[in-house]
C-alpha positions as CSV (number, residue, x, y, z in Angstrom):
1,X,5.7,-3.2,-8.7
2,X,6.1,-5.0,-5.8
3,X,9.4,-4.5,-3.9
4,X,9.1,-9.1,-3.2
5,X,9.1,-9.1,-6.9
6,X,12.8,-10.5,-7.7
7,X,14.7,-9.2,-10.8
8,X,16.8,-12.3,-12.1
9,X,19.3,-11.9,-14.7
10,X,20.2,-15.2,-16.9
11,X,23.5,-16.0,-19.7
12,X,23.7,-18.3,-21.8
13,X,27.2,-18.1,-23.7
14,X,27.6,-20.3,-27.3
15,X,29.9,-22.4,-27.2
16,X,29.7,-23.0,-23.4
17,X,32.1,-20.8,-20.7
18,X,31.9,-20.1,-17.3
19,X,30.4,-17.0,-16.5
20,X,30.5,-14.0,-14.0
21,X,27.5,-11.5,-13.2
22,X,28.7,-8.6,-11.8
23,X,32.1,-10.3,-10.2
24,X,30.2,-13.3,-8.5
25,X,31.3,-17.0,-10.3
26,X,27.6,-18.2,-11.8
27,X,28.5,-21.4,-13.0
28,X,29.3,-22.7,-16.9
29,X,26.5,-21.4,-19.2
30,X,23.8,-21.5,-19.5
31,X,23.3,-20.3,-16.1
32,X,20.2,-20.4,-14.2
33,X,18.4,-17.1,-13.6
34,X,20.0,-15.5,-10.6
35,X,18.6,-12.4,-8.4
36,X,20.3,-8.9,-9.1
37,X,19.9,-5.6,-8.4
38,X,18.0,-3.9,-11.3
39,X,20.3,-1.7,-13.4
40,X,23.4,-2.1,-14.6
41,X,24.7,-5.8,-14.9
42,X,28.4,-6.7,-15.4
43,X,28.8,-9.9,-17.2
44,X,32.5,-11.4,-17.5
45,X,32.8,-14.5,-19.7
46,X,36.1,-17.1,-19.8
47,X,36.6,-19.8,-22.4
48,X,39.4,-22.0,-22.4
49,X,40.1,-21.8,-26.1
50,X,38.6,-18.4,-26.6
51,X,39.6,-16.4,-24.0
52,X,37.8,-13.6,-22.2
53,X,35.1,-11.4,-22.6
54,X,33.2,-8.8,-20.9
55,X,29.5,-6.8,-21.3
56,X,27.4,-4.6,-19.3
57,X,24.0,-4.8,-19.9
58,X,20.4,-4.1,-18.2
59,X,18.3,-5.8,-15.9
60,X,14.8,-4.7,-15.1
61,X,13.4,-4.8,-12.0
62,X,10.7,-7.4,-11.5
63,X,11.8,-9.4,-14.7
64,X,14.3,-12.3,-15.4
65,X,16.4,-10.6,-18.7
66,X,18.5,-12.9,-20.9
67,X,22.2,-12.3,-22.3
68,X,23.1,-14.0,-24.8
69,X,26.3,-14.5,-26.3
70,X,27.6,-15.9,-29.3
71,X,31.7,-16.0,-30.0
């Protein structure tokens, strides 16, 4: 694969919360697909009614991967 291939790594939370990928504030979900290193991904979620949660899950280089959660 090309190394100016970008891996992008997406979340779209239900209901809506803002979201973190791996400690970096990506907006209120759904977020658009941001670059990130392949691998491991960090994702922290914050709701106001709902409270907080927090995932790891996989991105693979070259490909835009999508999280998504439902509370």
């Amino acid at each position: 694969m090309p190394a100016d291939v970008p891996t992008r790594f997406q979340v779209v939370a239900i209901p809506r919360a803002r979201v973190w990928i791996n400690g970096t504030y990506a907006g209120v979900s759904p977020t658009r697909a941001i670059k990130v290193q392949s691998g491991s991904v960090t994702v922290r979620l914050e709701h106001a009614a709902l409270g907080m949660y927090e995932t790891t899950s996989s991105a693979t280089a070259g490909e835009t991967t999508e999280l998504t959660v439902r509370w």
